[in-house]
ZADRENVEX-384787 format. One line per field, with one value per residue: residue in three letters; x, y, z of N, C-alpha, C in turn; residue number from 1. Coordinates in steps of 0.1 Angstrom, whole numbers, plus 2048, in hexadecimal, padded with zeros to 3 digits. Example, Ala and Ser with C-alpha at 12.3 -4.5 7.8 and 13.67 -1.06 7.14 Angstrom:
# residues 2
semi <- (ala,ser);
n_X <- (884,880);
n_Y <- (7C7,7EA);
n_Z <- (84E,847);
ca_X <- (87B,889);
ca_Y <- (7D3,7F5);
ca_Z <- (84E,847);
c_X <- (884,881);
c_Y <- (7DF,800);
c_Z <- (84E,84F);
vextor <- (1,2);
This chain:
# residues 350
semi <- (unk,unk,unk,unk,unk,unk,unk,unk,unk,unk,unk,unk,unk,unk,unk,unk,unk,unk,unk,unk,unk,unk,unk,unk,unk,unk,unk,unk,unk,unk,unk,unk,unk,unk,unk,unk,unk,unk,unk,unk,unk,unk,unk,unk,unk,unk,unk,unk,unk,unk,unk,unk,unk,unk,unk,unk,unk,unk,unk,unk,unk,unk,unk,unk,unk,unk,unk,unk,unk,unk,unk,unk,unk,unk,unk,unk,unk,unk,unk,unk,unk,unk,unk,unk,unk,unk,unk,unk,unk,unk,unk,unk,unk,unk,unk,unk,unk,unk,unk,unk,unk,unk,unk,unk,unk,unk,unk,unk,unk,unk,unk,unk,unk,unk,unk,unk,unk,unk,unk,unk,unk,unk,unk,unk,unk,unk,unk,unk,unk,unk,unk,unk,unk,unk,unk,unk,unk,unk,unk,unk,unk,unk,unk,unk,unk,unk,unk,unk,unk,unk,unk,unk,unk,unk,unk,unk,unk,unk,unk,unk,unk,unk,unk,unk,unk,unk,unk,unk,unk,unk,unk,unk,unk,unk,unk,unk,unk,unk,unk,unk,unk,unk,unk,unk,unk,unk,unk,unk,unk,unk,unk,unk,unk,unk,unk,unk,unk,unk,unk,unk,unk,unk,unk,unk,unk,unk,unk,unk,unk,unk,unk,unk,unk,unk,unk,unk,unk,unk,unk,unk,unk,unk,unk,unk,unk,unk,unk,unk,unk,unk,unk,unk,unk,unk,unk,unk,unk,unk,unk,unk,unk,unk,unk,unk,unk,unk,unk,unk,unk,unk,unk,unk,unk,unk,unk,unk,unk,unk,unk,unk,unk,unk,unk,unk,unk,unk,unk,unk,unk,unk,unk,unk,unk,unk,unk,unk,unk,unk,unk,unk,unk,unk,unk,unk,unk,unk,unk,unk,unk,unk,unk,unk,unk,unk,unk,unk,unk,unk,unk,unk,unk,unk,unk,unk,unk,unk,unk,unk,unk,unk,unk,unk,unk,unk,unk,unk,unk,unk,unk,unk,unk,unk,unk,unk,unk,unk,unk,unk,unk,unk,unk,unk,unk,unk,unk,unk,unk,unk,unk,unk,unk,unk,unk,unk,unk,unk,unk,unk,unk,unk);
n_X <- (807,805,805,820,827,845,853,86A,888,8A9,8A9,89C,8A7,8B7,8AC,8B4,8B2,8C0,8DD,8D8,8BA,8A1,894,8A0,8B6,8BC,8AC,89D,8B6,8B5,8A1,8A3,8B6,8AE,89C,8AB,8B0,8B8,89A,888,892,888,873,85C,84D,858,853,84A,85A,855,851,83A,81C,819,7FD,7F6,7FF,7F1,7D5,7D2,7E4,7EB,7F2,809,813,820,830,840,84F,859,86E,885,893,8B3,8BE,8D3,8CE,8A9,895,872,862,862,868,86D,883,892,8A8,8C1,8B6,8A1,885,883,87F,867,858,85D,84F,834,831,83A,829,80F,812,814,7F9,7EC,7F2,7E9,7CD,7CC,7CC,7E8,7F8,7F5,7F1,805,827,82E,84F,859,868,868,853,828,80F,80F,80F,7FF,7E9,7F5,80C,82A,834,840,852,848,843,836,814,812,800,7E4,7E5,7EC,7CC,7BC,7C8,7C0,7A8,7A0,7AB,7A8,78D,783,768,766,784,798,7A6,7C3,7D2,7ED,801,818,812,7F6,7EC,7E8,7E6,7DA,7C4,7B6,7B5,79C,789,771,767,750,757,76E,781,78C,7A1,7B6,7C9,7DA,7F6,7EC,7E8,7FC,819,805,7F3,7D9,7C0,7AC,791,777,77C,76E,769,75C,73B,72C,73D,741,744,754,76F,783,790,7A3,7B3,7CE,7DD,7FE,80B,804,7FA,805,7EC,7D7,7D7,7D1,7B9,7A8,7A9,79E,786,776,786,77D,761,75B,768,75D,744,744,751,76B,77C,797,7AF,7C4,7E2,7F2,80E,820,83E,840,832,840,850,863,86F,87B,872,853,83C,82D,828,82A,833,847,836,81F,81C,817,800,7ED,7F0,7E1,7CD,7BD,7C4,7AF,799,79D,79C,77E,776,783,78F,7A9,7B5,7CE,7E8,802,816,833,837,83E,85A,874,886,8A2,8A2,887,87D,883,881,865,85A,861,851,838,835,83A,824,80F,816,80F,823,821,80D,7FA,7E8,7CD,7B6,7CF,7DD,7CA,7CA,7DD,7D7,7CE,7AE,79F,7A7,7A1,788,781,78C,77B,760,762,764,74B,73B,744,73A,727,710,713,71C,711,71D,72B,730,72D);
n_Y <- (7D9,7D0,7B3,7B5,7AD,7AE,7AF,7A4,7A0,796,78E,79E,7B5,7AD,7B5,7C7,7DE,7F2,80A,825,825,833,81D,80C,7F4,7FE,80A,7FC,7F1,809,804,7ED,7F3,800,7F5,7E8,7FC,806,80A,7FE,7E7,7C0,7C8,7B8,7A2,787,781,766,760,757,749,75A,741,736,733,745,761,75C,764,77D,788,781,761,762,777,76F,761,76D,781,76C,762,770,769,769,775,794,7B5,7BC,7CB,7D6,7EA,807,814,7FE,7E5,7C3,7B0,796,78E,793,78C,775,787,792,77B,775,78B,78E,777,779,78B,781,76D,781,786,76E,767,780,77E,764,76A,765,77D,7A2,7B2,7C0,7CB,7C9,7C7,7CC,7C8,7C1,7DF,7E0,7EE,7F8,7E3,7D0,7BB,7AE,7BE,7C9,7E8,80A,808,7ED,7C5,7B0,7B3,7BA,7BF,7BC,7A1,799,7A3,791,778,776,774,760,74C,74E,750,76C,784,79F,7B8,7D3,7E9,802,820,82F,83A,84D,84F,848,827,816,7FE,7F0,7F7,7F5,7D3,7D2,7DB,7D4,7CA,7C3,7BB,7C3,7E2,7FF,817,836,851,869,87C,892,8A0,882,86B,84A,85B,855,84F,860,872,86E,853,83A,81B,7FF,7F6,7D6,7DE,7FA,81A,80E,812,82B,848,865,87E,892,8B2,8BE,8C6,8BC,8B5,8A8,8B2,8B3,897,88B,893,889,873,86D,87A,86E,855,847,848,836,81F,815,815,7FC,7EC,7DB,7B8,7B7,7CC,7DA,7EC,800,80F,824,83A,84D,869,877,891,897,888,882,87C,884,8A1,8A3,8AC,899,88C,876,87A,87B,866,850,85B,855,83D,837,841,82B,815,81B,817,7FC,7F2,7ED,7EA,7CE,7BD,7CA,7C1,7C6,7CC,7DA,7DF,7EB,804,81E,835,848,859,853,859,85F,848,839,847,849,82E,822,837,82B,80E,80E,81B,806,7F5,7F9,80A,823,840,853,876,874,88E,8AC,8A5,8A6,8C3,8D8,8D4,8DE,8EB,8F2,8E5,8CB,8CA,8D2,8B3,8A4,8B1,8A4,88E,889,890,87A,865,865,85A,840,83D,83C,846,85E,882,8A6);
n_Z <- (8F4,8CE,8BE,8A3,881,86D,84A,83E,830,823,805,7F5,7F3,7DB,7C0,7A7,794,789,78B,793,795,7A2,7B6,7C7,7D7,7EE,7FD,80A,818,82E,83C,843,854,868,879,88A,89C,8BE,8CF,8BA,8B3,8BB,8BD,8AF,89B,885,86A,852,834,818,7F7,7DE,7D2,7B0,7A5,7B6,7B2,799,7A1,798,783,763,755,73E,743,75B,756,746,756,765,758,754,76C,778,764,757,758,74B,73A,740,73E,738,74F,760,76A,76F,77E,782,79C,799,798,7B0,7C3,7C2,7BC,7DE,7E7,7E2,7EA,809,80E,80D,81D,83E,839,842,857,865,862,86C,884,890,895,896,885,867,854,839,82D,811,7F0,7C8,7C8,7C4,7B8,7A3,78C,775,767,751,74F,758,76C,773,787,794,794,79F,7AA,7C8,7DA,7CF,7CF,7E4,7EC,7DF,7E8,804,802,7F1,7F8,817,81A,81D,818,814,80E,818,803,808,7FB,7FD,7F0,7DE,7C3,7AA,7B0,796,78D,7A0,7A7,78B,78F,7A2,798,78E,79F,7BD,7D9,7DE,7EE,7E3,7E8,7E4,7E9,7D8,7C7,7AA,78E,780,77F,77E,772,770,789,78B,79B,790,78B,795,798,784,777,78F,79C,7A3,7B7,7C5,7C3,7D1,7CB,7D1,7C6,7CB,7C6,7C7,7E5,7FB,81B,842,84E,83A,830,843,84D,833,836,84C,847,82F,824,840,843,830,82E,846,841,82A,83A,83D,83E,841,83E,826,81C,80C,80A,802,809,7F9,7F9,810,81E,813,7FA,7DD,7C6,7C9,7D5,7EC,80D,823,843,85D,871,867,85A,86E,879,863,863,87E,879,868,875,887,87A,876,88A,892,881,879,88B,88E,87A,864,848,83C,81D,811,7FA,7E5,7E8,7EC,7FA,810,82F,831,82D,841,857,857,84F,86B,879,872,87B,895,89A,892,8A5,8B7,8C9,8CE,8CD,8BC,8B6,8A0,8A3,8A5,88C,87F,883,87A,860,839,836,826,810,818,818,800,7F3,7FB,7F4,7D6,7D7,7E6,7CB,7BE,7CA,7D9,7DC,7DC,7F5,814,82B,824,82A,827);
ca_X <- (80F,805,812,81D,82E,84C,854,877,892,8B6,8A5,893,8B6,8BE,8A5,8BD,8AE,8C9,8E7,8D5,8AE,89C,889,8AE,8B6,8BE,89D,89B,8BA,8B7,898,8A3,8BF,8A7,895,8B5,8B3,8AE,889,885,899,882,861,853,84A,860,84A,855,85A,851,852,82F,819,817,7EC,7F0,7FF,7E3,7CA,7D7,7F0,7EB,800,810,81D,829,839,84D,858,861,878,88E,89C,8C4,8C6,8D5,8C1,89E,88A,865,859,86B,86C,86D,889,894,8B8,8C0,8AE,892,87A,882,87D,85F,84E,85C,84B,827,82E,839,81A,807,815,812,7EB,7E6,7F6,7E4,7BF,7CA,7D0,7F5,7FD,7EB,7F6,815,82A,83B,85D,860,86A,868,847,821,806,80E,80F,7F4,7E9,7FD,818,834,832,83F,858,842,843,827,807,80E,7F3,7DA,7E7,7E4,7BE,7B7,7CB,7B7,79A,79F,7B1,7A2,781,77B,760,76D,78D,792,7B8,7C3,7DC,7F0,811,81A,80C,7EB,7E9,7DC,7E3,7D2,7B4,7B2,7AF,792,77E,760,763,74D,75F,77C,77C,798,7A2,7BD,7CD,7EA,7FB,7E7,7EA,80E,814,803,7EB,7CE,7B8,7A3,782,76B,77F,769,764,74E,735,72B,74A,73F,744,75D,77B,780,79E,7A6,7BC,7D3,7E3,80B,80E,7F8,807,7FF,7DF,7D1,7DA,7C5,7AC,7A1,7A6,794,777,776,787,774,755,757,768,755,737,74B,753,772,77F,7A7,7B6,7D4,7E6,7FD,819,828,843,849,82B,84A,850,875,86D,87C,866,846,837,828,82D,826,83E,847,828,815,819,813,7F2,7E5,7EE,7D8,7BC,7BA,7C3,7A4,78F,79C,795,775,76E,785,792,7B3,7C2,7D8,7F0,806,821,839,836,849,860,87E,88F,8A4,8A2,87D,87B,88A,876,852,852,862,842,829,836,837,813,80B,81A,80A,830,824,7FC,7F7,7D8,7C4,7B6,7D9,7E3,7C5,7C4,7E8,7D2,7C6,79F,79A,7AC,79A,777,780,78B,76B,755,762,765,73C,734,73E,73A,71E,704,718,721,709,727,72F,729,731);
ca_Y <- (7D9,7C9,7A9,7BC,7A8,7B1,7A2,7A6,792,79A,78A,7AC,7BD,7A7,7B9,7D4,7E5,7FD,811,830,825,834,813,809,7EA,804,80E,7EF,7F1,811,804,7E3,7F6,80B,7E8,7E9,80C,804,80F,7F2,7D3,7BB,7CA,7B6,796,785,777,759,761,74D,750,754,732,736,732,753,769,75E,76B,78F,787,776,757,765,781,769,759,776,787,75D,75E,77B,768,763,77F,79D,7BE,7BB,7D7,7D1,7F5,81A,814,7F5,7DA,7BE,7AB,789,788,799,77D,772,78E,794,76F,778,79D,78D,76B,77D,794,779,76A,787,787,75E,76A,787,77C,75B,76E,766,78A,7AB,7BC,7B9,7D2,7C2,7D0,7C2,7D2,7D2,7E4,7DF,7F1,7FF,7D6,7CC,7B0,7AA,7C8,7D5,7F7,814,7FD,7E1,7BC,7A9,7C0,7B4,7C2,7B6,795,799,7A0,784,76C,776,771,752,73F,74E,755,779,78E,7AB,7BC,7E2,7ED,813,81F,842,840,85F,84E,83C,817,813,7E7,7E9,7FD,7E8,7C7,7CC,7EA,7D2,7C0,7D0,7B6,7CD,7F2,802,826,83B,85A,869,883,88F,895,884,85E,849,860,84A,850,86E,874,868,843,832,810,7FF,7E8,7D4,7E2,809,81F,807,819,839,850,86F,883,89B,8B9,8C1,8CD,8B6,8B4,89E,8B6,8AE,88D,881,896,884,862,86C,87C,869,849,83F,843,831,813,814,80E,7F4,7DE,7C9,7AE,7BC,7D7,7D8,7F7,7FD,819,82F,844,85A,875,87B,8A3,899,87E,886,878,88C,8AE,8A2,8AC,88F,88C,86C,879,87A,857,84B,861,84E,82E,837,83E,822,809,81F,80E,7EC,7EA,7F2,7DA,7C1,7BD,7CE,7BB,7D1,7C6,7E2,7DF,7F4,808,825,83B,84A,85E,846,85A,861,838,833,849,84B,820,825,83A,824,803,815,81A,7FC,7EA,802,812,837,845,861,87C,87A,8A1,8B3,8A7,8B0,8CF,8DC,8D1,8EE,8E8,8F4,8D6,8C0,8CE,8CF,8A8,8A2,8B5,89D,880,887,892,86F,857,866,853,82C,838,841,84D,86A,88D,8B0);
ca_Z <- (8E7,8C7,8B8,896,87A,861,843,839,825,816,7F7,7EF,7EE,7D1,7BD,7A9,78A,784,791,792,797,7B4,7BD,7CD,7E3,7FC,803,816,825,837,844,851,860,876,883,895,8A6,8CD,8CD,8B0,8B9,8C8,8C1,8A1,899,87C,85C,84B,828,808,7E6,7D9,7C5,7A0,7A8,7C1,7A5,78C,7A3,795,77C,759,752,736,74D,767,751,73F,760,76D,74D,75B,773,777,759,758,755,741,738,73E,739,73B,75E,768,763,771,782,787,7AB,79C,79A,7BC,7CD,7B9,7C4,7E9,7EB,7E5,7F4,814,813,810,82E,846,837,843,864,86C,861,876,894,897,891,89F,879,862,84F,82F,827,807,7E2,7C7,7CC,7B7,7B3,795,788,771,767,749,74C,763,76A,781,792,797,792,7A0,7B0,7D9,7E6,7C9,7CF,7F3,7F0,7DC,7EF,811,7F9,7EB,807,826,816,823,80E,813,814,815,7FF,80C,7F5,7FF,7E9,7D5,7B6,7AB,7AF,789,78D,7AC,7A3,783,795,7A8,793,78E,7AC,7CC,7E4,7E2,7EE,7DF,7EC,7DE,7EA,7D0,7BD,79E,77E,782,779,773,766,773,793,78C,7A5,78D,78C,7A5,796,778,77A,798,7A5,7A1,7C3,7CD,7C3,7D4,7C3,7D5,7BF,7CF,7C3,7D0,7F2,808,828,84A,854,82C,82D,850,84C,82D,839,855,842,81F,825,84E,846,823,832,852,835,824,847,838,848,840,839,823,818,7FF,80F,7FB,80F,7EE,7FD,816,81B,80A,7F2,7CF,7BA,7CE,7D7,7F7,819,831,850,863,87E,85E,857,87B,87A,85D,868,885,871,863,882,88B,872,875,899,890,874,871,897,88B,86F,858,844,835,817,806,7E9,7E1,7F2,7E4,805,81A,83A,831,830,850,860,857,854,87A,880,871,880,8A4,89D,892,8AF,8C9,8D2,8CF,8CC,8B1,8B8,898,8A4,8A8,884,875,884,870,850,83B,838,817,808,81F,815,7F1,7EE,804,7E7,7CE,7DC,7E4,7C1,7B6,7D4,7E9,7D5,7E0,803,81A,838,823,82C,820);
c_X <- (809,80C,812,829,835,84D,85D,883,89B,8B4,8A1,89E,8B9,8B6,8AB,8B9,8B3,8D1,8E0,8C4,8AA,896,897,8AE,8B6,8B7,89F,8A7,8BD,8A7,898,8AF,8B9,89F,89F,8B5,8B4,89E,882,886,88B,870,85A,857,84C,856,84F,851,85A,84D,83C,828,818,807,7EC,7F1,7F5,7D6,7C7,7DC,7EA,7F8,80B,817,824,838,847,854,863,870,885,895,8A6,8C6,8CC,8CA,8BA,897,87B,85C,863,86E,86D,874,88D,8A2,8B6,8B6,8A3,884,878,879,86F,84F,851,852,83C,827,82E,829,811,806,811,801,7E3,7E9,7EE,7D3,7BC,7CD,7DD,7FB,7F0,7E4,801,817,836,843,860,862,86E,857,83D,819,806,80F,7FF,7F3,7F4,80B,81D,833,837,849,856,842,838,821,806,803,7EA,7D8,7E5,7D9,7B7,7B9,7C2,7AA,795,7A2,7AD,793,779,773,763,777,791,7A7,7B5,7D1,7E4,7FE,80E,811,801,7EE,7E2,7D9,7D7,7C3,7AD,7AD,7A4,786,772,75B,760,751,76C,77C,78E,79B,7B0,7C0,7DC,7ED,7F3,7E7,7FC,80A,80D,7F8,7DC,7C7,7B0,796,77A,770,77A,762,758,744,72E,736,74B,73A,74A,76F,779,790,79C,7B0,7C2,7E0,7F3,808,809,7FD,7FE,7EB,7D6,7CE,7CE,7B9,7A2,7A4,79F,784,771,773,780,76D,74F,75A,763,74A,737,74B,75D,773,78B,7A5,7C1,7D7,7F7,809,823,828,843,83E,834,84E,85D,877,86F,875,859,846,82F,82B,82B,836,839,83E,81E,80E,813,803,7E7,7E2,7E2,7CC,7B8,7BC,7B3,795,793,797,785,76C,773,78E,7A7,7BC,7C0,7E3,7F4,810,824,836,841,851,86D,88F,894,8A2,890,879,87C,880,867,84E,855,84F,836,82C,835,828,80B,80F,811,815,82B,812,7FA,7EE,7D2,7C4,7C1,7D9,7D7,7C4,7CC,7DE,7CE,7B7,79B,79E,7A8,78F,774,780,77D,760,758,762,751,738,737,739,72F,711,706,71D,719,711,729,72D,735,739);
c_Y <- (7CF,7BF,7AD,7B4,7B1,7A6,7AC,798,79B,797,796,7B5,7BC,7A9,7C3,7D9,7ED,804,81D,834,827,829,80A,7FE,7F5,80F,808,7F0,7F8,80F,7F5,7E5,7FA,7FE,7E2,7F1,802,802,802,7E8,7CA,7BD,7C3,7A7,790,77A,770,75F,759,750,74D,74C,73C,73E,741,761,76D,762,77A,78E,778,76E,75B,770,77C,761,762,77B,776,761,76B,778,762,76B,78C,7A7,7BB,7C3,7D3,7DB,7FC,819,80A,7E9,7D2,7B9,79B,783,78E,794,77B,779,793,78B,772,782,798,785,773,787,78C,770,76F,784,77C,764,777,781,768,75D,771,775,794,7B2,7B9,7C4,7C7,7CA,7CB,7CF,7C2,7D4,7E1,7E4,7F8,7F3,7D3,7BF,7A8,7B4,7CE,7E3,800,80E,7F3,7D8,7B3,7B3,7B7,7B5,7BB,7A6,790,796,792,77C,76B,772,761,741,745,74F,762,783,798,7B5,7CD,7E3,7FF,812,82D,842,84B,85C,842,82E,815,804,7E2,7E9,7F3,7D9,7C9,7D7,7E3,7C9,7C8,7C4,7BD,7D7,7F5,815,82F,84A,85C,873,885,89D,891,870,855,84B,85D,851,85E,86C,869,855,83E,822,80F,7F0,7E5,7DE,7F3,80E,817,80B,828,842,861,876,88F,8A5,8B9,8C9,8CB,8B0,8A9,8A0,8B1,8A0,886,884,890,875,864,86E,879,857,842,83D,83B,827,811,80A,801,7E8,7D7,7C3,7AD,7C5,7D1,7E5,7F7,80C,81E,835,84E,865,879,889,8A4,88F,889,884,87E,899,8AE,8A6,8A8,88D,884,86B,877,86D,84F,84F,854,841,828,838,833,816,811,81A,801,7E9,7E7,7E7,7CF,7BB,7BE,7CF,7C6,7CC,7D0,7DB,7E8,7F9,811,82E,83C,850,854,84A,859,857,833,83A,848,83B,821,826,830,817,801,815,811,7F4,7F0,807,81F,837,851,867,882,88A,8A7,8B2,8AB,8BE,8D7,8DA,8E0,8E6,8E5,8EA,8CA,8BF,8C8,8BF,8A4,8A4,8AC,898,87D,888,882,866,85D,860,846,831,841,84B,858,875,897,8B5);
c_Z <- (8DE,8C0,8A5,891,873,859,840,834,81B,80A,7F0,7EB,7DD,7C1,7B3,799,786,794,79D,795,7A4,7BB,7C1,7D7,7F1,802,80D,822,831,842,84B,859,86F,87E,88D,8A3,8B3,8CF,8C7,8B1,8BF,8C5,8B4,89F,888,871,855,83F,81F,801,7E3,7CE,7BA,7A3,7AF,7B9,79C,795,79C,78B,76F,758,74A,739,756,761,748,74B,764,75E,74F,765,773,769,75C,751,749,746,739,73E,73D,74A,765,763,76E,775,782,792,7A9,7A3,7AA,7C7,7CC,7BE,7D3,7EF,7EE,7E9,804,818,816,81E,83D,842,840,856,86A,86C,86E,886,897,897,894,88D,876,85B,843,82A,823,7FB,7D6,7C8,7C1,7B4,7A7,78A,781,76E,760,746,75A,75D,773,790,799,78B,792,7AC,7C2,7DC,7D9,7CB,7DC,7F9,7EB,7E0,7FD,80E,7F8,7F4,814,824,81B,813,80D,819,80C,80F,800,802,7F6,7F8,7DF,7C8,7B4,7AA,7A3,78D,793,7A8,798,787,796,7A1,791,79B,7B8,7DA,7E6,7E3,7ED,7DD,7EC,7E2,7DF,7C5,7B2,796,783,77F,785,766,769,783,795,797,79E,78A,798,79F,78A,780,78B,7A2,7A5,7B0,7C9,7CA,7C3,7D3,7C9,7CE,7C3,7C7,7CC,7DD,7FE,80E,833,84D,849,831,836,84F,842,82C,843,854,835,825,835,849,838,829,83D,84D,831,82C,841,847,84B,837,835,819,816,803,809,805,805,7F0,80B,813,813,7FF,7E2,7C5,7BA,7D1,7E1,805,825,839,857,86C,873,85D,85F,878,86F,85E,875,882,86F,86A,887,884,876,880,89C,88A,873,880,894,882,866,857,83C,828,812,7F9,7EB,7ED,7F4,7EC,80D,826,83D,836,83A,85A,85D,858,862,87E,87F,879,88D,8A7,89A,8A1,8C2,8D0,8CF,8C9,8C7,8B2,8A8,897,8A4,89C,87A,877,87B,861,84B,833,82A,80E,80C,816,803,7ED,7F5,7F8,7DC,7CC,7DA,7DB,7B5,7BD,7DC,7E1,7DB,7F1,80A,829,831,822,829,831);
vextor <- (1,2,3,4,5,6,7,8,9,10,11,12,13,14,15,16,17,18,19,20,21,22,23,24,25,26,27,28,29,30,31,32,33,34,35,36,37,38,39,40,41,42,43,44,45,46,47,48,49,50,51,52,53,54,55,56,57,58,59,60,61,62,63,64,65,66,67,68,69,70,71,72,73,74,75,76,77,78,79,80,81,82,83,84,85,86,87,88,89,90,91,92,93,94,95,96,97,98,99,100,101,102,103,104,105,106,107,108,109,110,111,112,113,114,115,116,117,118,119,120,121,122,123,124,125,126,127,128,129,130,131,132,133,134,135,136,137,138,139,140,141,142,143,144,145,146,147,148,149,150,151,152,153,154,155,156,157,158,159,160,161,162,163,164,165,166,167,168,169,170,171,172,173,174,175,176,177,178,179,180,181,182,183,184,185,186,187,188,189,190,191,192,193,194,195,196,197,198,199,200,201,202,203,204,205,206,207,208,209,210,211,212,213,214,215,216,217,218,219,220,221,222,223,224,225,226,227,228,229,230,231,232,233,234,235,236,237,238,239,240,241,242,243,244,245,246,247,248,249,250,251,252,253,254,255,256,257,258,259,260,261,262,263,264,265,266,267,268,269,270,271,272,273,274,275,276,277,278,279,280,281,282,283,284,285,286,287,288,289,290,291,292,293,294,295,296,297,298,299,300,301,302,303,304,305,306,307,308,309,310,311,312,313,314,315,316,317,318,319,320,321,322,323,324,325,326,327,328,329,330,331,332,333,334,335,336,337,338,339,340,341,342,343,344,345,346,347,348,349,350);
């Protein structure tokens, strides 16, 4: 069994953007009910939580943004775009989401941890530098890579990103930077509009973001097959030193907000993929967080699944779930993926 961290905290509850808003405290709490089940109790290793520095933000985040979301806290609701507003505990929960990520990050790359799963909200990759967006506050995972960067000094760290919708924040961060491989499964055309094929990075940083754009109706057998035949042999290439992936439940077969049809084995499966890389390159570290994910039973089970597989309680067969896939939707993201990325990655084949 692996020694797999959570990161959780009643603070994240206190997060409440509306009556009526899908991005709900009670995401969280149907998922730290299930850390109760039987099965659950017992098996996970508790991450100390703390608010993240000022300095860890501006790795990602301009001042003059840190400073308008800081100024939101102890008010009542503030609008910070069409979708994205704020509560009194926003803030808090806001500096907790990427301090704690940051946390599990120090703990896993220092050994004390096998792997970590952050169950925090509210969620970021749709966070840019200078603007909320999409139900995000500050961009965890961007802030994540740079903190492993900056304060552990690793050269390169690989971000997987499978929620329903593109990671624009994230992608933006690192688009000229090739210390960052930034790979993107998600809904498309749908918001936010962003992650076509041919978005693979400018600059130095060109063939380092890899945007797979999927049409509705891509289920577990889709889904593995092209992390198994896209995303392996691109980060195999790559070699990080961590993994960290950004989890969106909302490609859930019952997710309101999606048109996906991934199932709780789905999620397990991919998680296995991708422990299948790390072991590989970075002697296991993966560091997951929350993104979207709108169904509460959906929530309860599919993180279940992935944290099971993270911890080594349950062993998923790759082959079985790709075999349900249907091909031609494999083949097809495969042909696209090569007509822009088979020039920067030498692992990938037709």
């Amino acid at each position: 069994m692996r020694k797999t961290g959570i990161v959780r905290d009643e603070r994240y509850m206190n997060h409440r953007p509306g009556s009526f808003h899908p991005e709900s405290h009670k995401r969280l709490k149907v998922i730290y009910d299930m850390l109760n089940d039987p099965d659950m109790a017992g098996q996970f290793h508790e991450v100390p939580v703390r608010r993240a520095e000022r300095e860890e933000l501006l790795l990602v985040h301009s001042p003059q943004y840190v400073d308008m979301v800081a100024a939101t806290e102890g008010k009542a609701s503030q609008s910070l775009d069409p979708d994205t507003s704020t509560s009194a505990g926003s803030y808090e929960a806001a500096l907790l989401a990427s301090g704690g990520l940051c946390r599990a990050v120090s703990m896993v790359i220092e050994g004390e941890l096998d792997n970590a799963f952050a169950l925090v909200r509210p969620p970021g990759h749709h966070a840019e530098k200078s603007r909320a967006m999409g139900f995000c506050l500050f961009n965890n995972v961007a802030v994540g890579a740079r903190y492993a960067q900056e304060y552990h000094k690793l050269k390169r760290v690989l971000i997987i990103d499978w929620d329903l919708h593109h990671g624009n924040g994230t992608q933006h961060s690192f688009e000229e930077d090739p210390t960052v491989l930034y790979f993107s499964t998600h809904q498309y055309p749908y918001y936010p509009g962003s992650g076509a094929f041919h978005e693979a990075g400018r600059g130095k940083g060109e063939g380092f973001t890899v945007n797979v754009p999927l049409s509705p109706g891509h289920g577990d057998g889709e889904y593995v097959g092209i992390f198994e035949k896209i995303l392996k042999p691109v980060a195999m290439e790559f070699n990080p030193e961590l993994i960290l992936v950004s989890a969106g439940i909302d490609i859930y077969e019952n997710d309101p907000l999606g048109s996906m049809l991934v199932s709780p084995e789905g999620f397990a499966a991919l998680t296995r993929s991708i422990m299948d890389v790390a072991e590989k390159c970075c002697d296991g570290k993966v560091v997951i967080t929350l993104e979207g994910g709108y169904d509460l039973n959906g929530l309860s089970f599919s993180i279940k699944s992935v944290l099971k597989e993270l911890a080594g309680l349950s062993e998923t067969s790759i082959e079985d779930m790709i075999s349900r896939g249907d091909q031609n939707k494999i083949d097809y993201a495969i042909e696209q993926v090569l007509r822009v990325h088979g020039r920067f990655w030498k692992g990938l084949s037709p």
